[in-house]
C-alpha positions as CSV (number, residue, x, y, z in Angstrom):
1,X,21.6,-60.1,3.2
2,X,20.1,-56.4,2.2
3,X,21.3,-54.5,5.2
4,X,18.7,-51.6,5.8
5,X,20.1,-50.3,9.2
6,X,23.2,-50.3,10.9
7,X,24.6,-49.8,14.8
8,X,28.4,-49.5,13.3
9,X,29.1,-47.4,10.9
10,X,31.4,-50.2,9.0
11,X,28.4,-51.8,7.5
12,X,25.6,-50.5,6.7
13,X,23.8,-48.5,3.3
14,X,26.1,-45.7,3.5
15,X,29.1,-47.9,2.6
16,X,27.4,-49.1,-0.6
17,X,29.2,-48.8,-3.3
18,X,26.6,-47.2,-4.9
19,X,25.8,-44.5,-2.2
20,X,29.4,-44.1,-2.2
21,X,29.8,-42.9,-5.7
22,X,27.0,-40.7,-4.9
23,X,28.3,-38.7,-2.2
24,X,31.3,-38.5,-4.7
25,X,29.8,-36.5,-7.6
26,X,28.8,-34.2,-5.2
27,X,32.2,-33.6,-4.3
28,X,34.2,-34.2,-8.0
29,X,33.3,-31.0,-11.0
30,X,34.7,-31.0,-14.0
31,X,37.2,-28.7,-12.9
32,X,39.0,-30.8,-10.2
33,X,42.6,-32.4,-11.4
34,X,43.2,-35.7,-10.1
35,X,46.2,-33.8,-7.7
36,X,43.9,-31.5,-6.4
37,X,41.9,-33.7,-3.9
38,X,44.9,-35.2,-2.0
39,X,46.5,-31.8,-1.7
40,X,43.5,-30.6,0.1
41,X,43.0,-32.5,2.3
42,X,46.7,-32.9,3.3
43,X,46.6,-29.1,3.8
44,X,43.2,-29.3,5.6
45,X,44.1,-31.8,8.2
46,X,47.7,-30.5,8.9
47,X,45.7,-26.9,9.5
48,X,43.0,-28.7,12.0
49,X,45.8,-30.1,13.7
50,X,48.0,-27.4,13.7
51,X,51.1,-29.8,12.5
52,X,53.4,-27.9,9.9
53,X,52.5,-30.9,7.1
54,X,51.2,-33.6,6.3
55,X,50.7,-37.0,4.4
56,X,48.3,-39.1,3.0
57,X,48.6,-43.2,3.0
58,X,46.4,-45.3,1.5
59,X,45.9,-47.3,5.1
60,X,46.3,-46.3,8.9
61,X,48.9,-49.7,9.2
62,X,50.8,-47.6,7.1
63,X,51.3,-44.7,7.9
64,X,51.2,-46.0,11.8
65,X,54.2,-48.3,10.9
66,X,55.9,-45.9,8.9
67,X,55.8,-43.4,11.9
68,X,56.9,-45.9,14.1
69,X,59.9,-46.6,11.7
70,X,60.8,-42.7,11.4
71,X,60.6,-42.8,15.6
72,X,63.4,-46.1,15.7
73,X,65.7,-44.6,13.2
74,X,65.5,-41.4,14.4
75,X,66.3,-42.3,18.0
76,X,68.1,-45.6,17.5
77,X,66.1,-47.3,19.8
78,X,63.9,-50.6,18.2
79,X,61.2,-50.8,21.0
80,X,57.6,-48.7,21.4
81,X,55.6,-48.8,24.2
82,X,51.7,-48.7,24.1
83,X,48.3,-50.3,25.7
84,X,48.5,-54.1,25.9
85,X,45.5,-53.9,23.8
86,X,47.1,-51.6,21.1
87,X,45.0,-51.8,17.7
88,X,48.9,-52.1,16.3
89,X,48.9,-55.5,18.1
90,X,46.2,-57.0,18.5
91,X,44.7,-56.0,14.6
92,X,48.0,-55.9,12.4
93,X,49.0,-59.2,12.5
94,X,52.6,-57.8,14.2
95,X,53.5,-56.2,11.0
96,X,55.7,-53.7,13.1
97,X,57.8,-56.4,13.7
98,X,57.5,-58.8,10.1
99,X,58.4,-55.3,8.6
100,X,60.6,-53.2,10.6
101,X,62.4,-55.3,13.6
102,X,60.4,-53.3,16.1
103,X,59.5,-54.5,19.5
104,X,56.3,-54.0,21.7
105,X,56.1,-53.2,25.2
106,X,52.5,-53.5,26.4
107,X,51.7,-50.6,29.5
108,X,49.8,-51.3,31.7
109,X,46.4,-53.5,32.5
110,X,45.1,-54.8,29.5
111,X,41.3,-54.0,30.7
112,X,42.3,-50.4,32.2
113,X,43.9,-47.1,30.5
114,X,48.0,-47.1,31.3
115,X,49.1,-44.4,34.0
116,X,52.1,-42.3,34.4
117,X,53.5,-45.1,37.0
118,X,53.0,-47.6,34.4
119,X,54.7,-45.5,32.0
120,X,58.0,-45.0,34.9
121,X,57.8,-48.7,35.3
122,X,59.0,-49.7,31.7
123,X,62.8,-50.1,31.8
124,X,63.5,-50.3,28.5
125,X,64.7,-46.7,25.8
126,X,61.9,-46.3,23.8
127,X,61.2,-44.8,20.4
128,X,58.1,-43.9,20.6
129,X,55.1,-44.4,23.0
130,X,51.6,-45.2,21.4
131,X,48.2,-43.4,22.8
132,X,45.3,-44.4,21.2
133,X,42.3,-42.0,21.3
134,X,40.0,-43.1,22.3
135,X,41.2,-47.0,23.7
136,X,38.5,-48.6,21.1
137,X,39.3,-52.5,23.0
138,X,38.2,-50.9,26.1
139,X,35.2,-49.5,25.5
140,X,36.2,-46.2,23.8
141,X,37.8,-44.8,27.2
142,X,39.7,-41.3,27.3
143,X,42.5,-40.7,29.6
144,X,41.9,-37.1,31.1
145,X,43.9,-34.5,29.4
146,X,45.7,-33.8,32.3
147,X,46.9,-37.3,32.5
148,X,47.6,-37.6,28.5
149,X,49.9,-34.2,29.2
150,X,52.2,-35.4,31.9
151,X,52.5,-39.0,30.0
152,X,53.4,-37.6,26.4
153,X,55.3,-35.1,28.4
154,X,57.2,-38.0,29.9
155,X,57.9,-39.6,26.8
156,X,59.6,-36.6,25.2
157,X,61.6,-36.5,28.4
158,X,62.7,-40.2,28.0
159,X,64.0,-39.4,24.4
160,X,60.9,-41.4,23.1
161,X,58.4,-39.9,20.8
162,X,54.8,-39.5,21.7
163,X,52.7,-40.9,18.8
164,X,48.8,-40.8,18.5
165,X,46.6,-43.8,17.3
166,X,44.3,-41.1,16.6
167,X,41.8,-43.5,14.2
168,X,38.8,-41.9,15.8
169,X,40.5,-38.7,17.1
170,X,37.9,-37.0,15.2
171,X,35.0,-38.6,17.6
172,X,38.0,-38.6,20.8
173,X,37.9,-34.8,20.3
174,X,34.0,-34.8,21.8
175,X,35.0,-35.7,25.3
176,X,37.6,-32.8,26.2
177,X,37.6,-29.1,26.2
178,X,39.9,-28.9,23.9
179,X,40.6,-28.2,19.8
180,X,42.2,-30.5,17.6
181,X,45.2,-28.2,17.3
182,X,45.7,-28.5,21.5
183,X,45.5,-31.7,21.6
184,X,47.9,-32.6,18.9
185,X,50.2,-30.4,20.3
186,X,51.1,-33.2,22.8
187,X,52.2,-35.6,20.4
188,X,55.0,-35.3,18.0
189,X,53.1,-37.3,15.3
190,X,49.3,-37.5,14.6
191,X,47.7,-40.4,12.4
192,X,43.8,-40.4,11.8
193,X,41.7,-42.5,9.7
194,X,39.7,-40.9,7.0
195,X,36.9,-44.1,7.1
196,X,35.5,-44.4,10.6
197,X,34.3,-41.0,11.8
198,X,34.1,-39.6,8.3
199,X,32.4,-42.5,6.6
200,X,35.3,-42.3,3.8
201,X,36.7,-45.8,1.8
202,X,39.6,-45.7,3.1
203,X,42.5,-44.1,4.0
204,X,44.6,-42.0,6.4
205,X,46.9,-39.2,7.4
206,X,50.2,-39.0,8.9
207,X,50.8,-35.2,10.5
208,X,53.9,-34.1,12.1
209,X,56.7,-32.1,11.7
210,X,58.3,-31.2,8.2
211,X,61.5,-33.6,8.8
212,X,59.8,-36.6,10.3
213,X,56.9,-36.0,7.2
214,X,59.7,-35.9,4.7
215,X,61.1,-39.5,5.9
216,X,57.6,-40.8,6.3
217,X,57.4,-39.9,2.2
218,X,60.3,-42.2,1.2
219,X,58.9,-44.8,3.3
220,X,56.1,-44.6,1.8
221,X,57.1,-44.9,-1.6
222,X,59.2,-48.2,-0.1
223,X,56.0,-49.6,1.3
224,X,54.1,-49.3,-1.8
225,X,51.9,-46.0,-0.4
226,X,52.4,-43.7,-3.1
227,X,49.5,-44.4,-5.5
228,X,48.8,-42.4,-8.2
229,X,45.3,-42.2,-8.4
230,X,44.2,-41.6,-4.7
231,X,42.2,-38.9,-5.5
232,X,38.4,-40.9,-4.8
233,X,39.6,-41.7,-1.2
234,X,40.4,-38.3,-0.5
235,X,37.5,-36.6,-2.2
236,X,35.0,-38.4,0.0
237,X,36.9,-37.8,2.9
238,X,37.1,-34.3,2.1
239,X,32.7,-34.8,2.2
240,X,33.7,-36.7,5.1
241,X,35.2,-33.2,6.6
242,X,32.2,-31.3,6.0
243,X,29.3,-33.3,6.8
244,X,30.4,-35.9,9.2
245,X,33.1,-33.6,11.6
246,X,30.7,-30.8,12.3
247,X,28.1,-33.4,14.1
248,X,30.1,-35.1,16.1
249,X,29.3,-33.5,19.4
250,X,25.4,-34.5,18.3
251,X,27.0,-38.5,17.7
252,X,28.1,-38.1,21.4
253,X,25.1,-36.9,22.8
254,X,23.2,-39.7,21.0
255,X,25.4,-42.6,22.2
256,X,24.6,-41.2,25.2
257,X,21.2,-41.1,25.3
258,X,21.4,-44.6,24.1
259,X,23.7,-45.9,27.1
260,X,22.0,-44.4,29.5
261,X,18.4,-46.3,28.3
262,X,20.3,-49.4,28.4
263,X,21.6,-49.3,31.3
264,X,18.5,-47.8,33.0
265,X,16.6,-50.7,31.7
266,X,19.3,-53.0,33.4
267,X,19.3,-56.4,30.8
268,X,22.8,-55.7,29.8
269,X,24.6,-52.2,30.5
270,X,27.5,-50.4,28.9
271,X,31.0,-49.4,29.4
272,X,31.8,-46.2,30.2
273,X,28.6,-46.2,31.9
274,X,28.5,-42.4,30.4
275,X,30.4,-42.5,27.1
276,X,32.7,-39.5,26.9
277,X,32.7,-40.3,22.4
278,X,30.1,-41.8,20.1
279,X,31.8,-45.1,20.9
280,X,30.8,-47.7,23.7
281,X,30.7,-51.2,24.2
282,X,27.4,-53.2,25.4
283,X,27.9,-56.2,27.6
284,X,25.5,-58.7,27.2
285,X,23.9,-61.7,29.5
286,X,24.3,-64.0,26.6
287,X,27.6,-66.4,25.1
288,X,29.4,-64.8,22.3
289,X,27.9,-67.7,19.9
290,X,24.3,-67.0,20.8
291,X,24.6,-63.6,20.7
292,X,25.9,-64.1,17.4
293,X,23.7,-66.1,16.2
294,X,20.5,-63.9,17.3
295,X,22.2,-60.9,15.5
296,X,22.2,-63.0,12.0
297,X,18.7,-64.0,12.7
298,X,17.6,-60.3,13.5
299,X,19.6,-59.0,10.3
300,X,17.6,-61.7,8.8
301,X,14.2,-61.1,9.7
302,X,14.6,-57.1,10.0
303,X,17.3,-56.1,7.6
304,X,19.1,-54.3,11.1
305,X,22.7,-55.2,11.7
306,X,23.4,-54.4,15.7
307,X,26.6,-55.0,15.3
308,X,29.4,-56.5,13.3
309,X,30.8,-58.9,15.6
310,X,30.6,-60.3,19.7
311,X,33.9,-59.8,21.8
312,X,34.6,-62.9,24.3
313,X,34.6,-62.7,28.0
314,X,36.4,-64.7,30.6
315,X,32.9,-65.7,31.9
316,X,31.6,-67.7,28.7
317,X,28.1,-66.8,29.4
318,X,28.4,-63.0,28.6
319,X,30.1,-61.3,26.0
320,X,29.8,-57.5,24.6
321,X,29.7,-55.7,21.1
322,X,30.8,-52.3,20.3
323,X,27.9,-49.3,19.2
324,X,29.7,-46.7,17.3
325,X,27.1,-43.9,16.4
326,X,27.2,-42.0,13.2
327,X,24.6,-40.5,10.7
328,X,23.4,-43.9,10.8
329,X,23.0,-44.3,14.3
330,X,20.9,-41.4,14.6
331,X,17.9,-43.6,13.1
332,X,17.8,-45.8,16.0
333,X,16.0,-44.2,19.3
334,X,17.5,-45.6,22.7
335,X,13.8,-46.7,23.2
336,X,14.2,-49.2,19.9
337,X,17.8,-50.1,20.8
338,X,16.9,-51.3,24.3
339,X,14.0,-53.7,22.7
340,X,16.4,-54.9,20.1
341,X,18.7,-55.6,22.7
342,X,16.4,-57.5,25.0
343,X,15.2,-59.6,22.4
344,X,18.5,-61.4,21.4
345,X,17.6,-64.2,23.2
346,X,14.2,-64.9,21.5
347,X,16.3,-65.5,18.6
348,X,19.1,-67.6,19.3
């Protein structure tokens, strides 16, 4: 099906391959060496973050594993803590544990952000404890900064490293008053994905200190990580850096605007009820299957894909979807998105 409009910014006409190689020779001359890409953007995201170096891996399991493993052998300890809805968990088929012999120690409410007291509560030494910015299974949620201080500082206090699942730091950094350098600053190691926010292919980067970076280089090369030729995945990031980065704040605002029409119209509403990033989720009045089902016929009929997929509820009747607003997402007005949303159910 042609897809002419997207809600999530992992389908749609900017991931065409051919749209994709289009943005690239705009950032690729003659002059660039296949080195030179990776080596930028290394440098440039260990600047923004104000981490000493940093490390490219051709996926965020990767490099999110591979700090994980640095944490365990660094401190001994074979265990990390994090939400019970983790994207390490509940996304990466356990590969923490099929891989490296680590354990998981869900935090916490599995619908609500983990607290300092949940944090106290786990028994257990850790090697690390996980923070994902924002908690995408949630609804995109932010812990205040306040609270994400005294918990990392807690960590480092315990012996256990503080390590953020920052995958969409880039769109987290929108709800606080803070830089990407002062937030990174509470966390000994700093992962962030170079396709969600930035509309890359793929990719990531590990950040951290110049020892732990060192050991997450060998590991790496173990894992199969250090490919030659990574220089496309990084150019478009780099585009990625310059076009997409700068309008975040705008991507907030927008998601905004677009919650607060549908939950003013009051058919389905949204969590947060104010989004504090460009991501929410939408709860709907409808059964995951229908609601489903009405999306493939309005991709159909209209060429609009609302969203990739339905998340269950324990009420079978109801189920939600998450909105994730990029360049994209600016095309739809919350006017539009609130009639595309009320009629679902004319065509299940």
């Amino acid at each position: 099906m042609d897809i002419r409009r997207s809600l999530s910014q992992h389908s749609g006409p900017r991931r065409s391959p051919h749209e994709v190689l289009r943005r690239l020779t705009e950032q690729v001359t003659p002059r660039t060496r296949p080195e030179d890409p990776v080596r930028e953007l290394e440098e440039r995201v260990a600047g923004l973050l104000g981490k000493p170096e940093a490390l490219f891996f051709p996926s965020g399991t990767m490099a999110q594993q591979v700090a994980l493993r640095v944490h365990a052998d660094r401190t001994g300890r074979r265990s990390f803590a994090g939400h019970p809805q983790t994207h390490l968990h509940v996304w990466e088929n356990q590969g923490y544990n099929a891989l490296h012999g680590l354990r998981f120690h869900p935090v916490g409410d599995r619908n609500e952000l983990f607290g300092l007291d949940d944090l106290k509560a786990v028994r257990e030494p850790l090697a690390a404890v996980v923070f994902e910015l924002p908690q995408r299974d949630i609804g995109g949620v932010l812990p205040a900064f306040a609270d994400l201080a005294a918990q990392t500082a807690w960590a480092r206090r315990s012996g256990a490293a503080a390590h953020c699942d920052g995958a969409r730091l880039w769109e987290a950094q929108t709800g606080y008053d803070a830089t990407f350098a002062e937030i990174s600053a509470l966390f000994d190691t700093v992962y962030v994905s170079l396709y969600k926010g930035l509309e890359g292919v793929r990719g990531a980067v590990l950040a951290g200190d110049g020892e732990t970076i060192g050991q997450a280089a060998v590991w790496r090369r173990r894992m199969g990580g250090a490919i030659a030729d990574a220089w496309p995945l990084a150019a478009i990031a780099l585009m990625g850096m310059d076009v997409n980065l700068p309008r975040m704040a705008e991507f907030r605002d927008h998601a905004q605007a677009l919650a607060r029409a549908i939950n003013e119209d009051g058919f389905a509403h949204t969590t947060p009820d104010v989004p504090a990033t460009p991501l929410f989720h939408v709860h709907l009045p409808l059964s995951r299957h229908d609601a489903q089902r009405a999306a493939e016929h309005l991709l159909r009929e209209t060429g609009i894909r609302l969203f990739l997929y339905t998340r269950s509820n324990p009420d079978p009747r109801r189920c939600s979807f998450e909105v994730s607003v990029g360049i994209s997402g600016l095309e739809f007005t919350p006017r539009e998105v609130v009639e595309l949303i009320r009629g679902l159910p004319s065509r299940v």
